[in-house]
C-alpha positions as CSV (number, residue, x, y, z in Angstrom):
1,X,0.0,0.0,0.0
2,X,1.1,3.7,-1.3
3,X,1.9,5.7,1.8
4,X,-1.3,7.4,2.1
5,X,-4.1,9.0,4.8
6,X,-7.5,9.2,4.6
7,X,-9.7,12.3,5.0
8,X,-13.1,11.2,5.5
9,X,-14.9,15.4,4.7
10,X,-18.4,16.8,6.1
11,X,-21.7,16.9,4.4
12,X,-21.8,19.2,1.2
13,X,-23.8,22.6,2.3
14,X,-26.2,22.0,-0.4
15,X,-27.6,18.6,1.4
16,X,-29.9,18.1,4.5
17,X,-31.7,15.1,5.3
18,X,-35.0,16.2,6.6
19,X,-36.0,15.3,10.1
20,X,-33.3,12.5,10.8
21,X,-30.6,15.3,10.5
22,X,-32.0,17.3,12.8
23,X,-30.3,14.6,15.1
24,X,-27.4,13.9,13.5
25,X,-25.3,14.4,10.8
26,X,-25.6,12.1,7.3
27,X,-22.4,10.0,8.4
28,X,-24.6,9.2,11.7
29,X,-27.8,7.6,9.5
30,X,-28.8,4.5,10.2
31,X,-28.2,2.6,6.8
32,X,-29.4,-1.1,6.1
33,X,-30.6,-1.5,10.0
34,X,-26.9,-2.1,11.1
35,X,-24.6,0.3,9.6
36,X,-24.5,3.9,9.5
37,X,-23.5,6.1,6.4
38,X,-19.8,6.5,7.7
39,X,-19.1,3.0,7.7
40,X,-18.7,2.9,4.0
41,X,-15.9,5.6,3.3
42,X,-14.3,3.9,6.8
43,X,-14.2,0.8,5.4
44,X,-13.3,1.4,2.1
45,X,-9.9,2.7,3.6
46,X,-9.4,0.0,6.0
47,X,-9.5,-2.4,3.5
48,X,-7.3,-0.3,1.4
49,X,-4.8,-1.0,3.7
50,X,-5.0,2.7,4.8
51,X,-5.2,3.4,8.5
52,X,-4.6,6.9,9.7
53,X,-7.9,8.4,8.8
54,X,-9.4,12.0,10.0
55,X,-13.1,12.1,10.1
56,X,-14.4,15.6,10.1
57,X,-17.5,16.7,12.3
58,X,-19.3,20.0,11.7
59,X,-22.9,19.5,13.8
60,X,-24.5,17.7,16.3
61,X,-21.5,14.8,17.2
62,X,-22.4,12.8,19.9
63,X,-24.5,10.2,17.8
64,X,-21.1,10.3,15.5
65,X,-18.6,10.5,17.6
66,X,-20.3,7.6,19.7
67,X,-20.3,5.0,16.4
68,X,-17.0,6.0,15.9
69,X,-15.4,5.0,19.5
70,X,-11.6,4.6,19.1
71,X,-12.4,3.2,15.4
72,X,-10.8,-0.1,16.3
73,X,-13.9,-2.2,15.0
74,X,-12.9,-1.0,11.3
75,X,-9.8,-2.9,11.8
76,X,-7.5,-0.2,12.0
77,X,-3.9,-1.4,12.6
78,X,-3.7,-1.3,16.4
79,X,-0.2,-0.1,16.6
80,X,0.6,2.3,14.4
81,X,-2.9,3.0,13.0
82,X,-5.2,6.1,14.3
83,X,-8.8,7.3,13.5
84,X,-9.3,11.1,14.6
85,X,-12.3,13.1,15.1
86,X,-11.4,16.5,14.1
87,X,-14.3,19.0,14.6
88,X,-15.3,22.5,13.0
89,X,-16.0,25.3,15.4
90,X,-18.4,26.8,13.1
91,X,-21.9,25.1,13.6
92,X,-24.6,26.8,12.5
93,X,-27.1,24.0,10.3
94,X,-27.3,26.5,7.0
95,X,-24.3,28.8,7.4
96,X,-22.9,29.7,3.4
97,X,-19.6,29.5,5.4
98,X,-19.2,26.5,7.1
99,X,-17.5,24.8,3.7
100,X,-15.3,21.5,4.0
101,X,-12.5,24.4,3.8
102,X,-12.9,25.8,6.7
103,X,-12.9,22.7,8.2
104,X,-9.6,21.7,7.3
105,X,-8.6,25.2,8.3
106,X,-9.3,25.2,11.8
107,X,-7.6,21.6,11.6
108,X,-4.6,22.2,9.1
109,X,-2.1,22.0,12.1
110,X,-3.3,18.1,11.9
111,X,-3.3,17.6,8.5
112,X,0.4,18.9,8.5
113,X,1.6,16.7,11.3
114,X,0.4,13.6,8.8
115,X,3.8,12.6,7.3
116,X,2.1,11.0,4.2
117,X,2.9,12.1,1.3
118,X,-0.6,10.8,0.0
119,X,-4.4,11.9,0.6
120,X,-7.1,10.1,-0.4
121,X,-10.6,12.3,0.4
122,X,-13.8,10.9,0.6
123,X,-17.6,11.7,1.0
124,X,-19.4,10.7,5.0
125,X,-22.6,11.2,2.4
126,X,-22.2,8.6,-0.4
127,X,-22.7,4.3,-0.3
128,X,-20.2,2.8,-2.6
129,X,-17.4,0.2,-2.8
130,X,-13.7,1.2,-4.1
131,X,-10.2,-0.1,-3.7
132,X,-8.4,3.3,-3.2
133,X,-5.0,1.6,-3.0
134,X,-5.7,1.0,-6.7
135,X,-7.2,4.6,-7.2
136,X,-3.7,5.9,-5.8
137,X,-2.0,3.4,-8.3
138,X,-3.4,4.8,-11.1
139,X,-3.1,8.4,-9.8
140,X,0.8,7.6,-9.5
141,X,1.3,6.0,-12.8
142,X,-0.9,8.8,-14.5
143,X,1.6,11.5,-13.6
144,X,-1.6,13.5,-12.9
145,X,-1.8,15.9,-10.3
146,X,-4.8,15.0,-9.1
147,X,-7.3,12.0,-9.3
148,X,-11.4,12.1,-9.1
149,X,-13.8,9.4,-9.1
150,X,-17.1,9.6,-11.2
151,X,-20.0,7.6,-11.6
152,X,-22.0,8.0,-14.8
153,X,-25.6,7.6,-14.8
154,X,-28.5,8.3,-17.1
155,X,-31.2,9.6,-14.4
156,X,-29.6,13.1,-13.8
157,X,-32.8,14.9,-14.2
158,X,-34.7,13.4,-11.0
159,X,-31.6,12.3,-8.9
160,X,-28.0,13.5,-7.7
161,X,-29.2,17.1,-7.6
162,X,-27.1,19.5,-6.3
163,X,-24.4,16.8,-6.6
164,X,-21.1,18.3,-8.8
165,X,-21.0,16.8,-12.3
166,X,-17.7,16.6,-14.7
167,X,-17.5,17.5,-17.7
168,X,-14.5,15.5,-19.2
169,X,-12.7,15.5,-22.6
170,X,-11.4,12.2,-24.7
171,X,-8.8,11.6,-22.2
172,X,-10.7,11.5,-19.1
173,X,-9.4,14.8,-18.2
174,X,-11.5,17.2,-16.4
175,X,-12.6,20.1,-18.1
176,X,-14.6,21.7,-15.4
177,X,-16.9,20.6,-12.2
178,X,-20.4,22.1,-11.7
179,X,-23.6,21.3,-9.8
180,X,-25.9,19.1,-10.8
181,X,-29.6,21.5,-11.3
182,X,-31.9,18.5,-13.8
183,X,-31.3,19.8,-17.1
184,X,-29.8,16.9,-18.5
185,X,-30.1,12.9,-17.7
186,X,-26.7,11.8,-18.5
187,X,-24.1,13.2,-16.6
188,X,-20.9,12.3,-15.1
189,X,-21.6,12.4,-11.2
190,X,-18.5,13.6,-9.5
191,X,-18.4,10.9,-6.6
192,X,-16.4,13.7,-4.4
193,X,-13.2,11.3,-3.8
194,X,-10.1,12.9,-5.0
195,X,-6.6,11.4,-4.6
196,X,-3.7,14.4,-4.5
197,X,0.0,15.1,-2.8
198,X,-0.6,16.1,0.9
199,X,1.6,19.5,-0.1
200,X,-0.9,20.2,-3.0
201,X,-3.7,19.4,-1.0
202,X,-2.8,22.2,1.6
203,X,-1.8,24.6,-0.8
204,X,-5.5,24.3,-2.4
205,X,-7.1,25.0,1.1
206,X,-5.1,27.7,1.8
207,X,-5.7,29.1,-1.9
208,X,-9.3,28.6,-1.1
209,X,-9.4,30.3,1.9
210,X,-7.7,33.5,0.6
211,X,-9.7,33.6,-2.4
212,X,-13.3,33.4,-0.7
213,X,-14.4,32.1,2.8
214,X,-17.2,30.8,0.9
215,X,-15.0,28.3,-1.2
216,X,-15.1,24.5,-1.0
217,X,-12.6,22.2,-2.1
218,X,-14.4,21.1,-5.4
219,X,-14.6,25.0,-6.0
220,X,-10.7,25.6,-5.6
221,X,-10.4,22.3,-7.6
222,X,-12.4,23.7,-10.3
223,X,-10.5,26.9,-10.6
224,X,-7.7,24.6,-11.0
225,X,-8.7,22.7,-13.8
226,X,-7.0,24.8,-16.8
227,X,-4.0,24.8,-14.4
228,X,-3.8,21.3,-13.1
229,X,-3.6,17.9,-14.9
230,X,-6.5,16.3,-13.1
231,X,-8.0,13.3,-14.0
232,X,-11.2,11.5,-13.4
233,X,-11.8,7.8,-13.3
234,X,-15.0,5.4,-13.9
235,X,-16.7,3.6,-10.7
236,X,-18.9,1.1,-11.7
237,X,-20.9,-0.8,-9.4
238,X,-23.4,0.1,-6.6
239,X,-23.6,4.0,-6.2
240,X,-25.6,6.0,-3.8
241,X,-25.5,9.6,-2.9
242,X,-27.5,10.8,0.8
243,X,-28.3,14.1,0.2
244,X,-31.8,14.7,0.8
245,X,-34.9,12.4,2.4
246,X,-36.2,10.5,-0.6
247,X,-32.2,9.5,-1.7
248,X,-31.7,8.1,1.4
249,X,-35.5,6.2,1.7
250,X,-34.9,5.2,-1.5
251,X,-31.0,3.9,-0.9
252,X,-32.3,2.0,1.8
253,X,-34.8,0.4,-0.3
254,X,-32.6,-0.8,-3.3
255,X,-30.0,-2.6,-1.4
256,X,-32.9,-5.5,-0.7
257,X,-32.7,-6.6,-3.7
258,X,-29.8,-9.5,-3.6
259,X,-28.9,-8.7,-6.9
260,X,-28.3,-5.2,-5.8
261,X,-26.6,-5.7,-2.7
262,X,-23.9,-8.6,-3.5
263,X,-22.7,-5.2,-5.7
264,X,-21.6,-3.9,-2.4
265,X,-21.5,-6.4,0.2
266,X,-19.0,-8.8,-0.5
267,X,-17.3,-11.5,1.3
268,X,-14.0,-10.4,0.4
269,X,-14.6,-6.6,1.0
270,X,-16.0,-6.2,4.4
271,X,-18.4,-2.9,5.3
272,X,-17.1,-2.6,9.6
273,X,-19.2,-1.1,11.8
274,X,-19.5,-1.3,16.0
275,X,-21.3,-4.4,17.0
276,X,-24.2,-4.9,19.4
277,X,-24.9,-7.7,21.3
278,X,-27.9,-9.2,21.2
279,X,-30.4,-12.1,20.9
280,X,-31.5,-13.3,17.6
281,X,-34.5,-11.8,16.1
282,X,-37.4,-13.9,17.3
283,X,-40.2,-15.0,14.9
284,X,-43.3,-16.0,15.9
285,X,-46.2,-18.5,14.3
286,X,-48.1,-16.3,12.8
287,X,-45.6,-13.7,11.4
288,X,-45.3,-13.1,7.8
289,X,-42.1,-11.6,6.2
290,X,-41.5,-10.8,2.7
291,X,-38.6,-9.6,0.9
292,X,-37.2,-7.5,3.9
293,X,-34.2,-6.9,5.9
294,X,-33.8,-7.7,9.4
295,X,-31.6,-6.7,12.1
296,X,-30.7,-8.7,15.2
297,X,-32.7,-8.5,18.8
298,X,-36.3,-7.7,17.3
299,X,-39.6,-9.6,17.8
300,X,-41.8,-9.9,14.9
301,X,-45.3,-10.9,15.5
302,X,-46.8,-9.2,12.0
303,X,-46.5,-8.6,8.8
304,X,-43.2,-6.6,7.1
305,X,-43.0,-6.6,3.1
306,X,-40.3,-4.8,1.3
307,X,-38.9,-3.4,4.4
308,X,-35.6,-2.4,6.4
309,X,-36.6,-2.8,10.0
310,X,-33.4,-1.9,12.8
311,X,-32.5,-3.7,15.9
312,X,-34.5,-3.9,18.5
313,X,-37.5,-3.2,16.8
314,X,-40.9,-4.9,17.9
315,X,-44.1,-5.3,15.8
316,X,-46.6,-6.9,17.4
317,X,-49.4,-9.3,16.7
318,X,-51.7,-7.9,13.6
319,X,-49.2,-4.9,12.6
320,X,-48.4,-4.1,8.7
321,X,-45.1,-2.7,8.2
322,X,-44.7,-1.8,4.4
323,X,-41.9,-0.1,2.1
324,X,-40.9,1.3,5.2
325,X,-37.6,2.1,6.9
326,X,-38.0,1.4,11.0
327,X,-34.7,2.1,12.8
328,X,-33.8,0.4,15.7
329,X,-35.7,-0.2,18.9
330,X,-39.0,1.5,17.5
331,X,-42.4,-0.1,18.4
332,X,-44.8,-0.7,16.2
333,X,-48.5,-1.6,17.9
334,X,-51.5,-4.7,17.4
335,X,-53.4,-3.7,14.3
336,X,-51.3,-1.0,13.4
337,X,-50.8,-0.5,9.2
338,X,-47.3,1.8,8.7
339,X,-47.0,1.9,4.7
340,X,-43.8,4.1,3.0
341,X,-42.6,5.7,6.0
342,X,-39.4,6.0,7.8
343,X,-39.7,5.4,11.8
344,X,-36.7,7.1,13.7
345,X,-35.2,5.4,16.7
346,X,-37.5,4.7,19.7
347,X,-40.4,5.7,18.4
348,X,-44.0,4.6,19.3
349,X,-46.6,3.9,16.9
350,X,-49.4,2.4,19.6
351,X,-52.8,4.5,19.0
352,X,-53.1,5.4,15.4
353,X,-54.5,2.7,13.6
354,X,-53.2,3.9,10.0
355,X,-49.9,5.4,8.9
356,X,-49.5,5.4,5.2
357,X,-48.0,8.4,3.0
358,X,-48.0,8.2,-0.8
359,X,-45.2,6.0,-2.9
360,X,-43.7,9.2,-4.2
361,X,-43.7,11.2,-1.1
362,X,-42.8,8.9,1.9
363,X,-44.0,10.2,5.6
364,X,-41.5,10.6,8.8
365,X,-42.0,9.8,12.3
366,X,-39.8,11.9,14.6
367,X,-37.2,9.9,17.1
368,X,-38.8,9.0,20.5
369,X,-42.5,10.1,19.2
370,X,-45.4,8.6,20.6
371,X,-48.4,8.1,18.3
């Protein structure tokens, strides 16, 4: 493995999740019942054989920083390995200045002591698989300067909005980065991973901060690009951005199909993420489970079709739990029909007889509610 460290960067100040972020940040989310967002970029690294990673925090980090713990269950070398929470003193949810920039700003004393003379940065707001120690291969053997992953897809109108696009020539070089706003459905989605030199990496923060305190790194970058040699390269496989409510319902949602999810779950490639202890999920006689995800420690009595249900979770005798997303240790009551709805942790759904939202426009219930 390339001498390399991993920067793991905040949420892009175009995204918000609404009503699960208003508890935590994306990283944070609850993602397949058992993992949260984070664990992906974490364990892509790991398994790169990269294992000095910083993990930057801008909002609300106790439900982060908690998940996170020492980072020894994403089988980070022990001895000399290190996962660090750095954290932005700035904030404020909305604020057109708290940028990944200043971020590494307030931190660059940190990213200076990392005697690497390789960065790998990645998304805490995208789900996908990718061995960066052959990223940083390629980015070596190019000669470029610096190296960007991209995901093409033919659905730009309705999804990845406000995601950056690239707009590449013959050789894969990149012309110019620039949000994503519908107006076309095939578009190069820039998957916000960029391998560079540690020295150029700092010079582009500080040239970002002296030439607006509203800059972001893709901003600097795309000043850069007439400048620069920068390259992008193809993913292919699973690909999911969490940017808003419906991309993260619907993220949820896709990775129950097998055929979907052996795309990024794979024996040889491990997703890490802290461990809980409990009991098997209990199933009862007259339970009826379709096409659904289940997480350990729950008792199911009902029915759940075409669901992701968390751990600890209890539906009880007569309850209908469909296309909906249930994190852990909610409660869903006798008789009670939840249809297209996500269910935030601890929640209550005990006197309403009838929770069901439209397909396209799925309903939330707030964390610890009662209803």
């Amino acid at each position: 493995m390339y001498n390399a460290f991993g920067i793991v960067n905040p949420s892009g100040r175009h995204f918000w999740v609404e009503g699960l972020q208003a508890y935590r940040p994306i990283g944070a989310l609850s993602f397949m019942g058992r993992y949260r967002v984070i664990d992906f970029p974490i364990s892509n690294m790991s398994n790169s054989g990269i294992d000095r990673i910083q993990v930057y925090i801008k909002r609300k980090p106790l439900s982060l920083t908690d998940h996170l713990g020492s980072g020894r269950h994403y089988n980070i070398n022990s001895k000399r390995g290190k996962l660090q929470i750095l954290f932005s003193e700035n904030t404020a949810e909305h604020d057109i200045y708290n940028t990944d920039i200043s971020s590494y700003v307030e931190n660059m004393e940190y990213i200076q002591n990392m005697h690497h003379p390789y960065v790998v940065i990645a998304p805490g707001y995208m789900v996908y698989k990718e061995d960066y120690s052959d990223l940083i291969e390629t980015h070596i053997t190019s000669g470029a300067d610096i190296t960007m992953l991209y995901h093409s897809v033919d659905n730009a109108k309705e999804e990845y909005l406000n995601c950056n696009v690239l707009e590449l020539n013959k050789q894969k070089g990149v012309l110019s980065l620039a949000q994503n706003h519908g107006t076309a459905k095939n578009r190069n989605i820039s998957m916000d991973t960029y391998v560079m030199k540690t020295e150029l990496f700092i010079s582009l923060v500080n040239k970002a901060k002296k030439t607006s305190s509203m800059y972001t790194l893709s901003d600097i970058i795309n000043d850069e690009c007439s400048e620069l040699d920068i390259r992008g390269v193809a993913h292919h496989g699973y690909f999911a951005t969490i940017t808003d409510f419906m991309s993260y319902y619907k993220a949820n949602l896709s990775l129950i199909n097998v055929k979907t999810a052996v795309e990024l779950f794979q024996e040889d490639w491990p997703i890490y993420t802290k461990t809980n202890d409990s009991c098997p999920t209990q199933y009862f006689e007259d339970t009826d489970v379709k096409n659904s995800v289940i997480s350990n420690g729950c008792l199911i009595e009902g029915t759940v079709e075409n669901s992701v249900i968390g751990r600890g979770c209890i539906i009880k005798k007569g309850a209908v739990v469909k296309n909906s997303i249930i994190l852990a240790d909610a409660i869903i009551g006798e008789d009670v029909h939840v249809e297209n709805q996500v269910v935030d942790k601890r929640a209550k759904l005990v006197h309403v007889k009838e929770v069901i939202a439209p397909a396209e426009a799925p309903g939330y219930i707030k964390r610890d509610d009662k209803i």
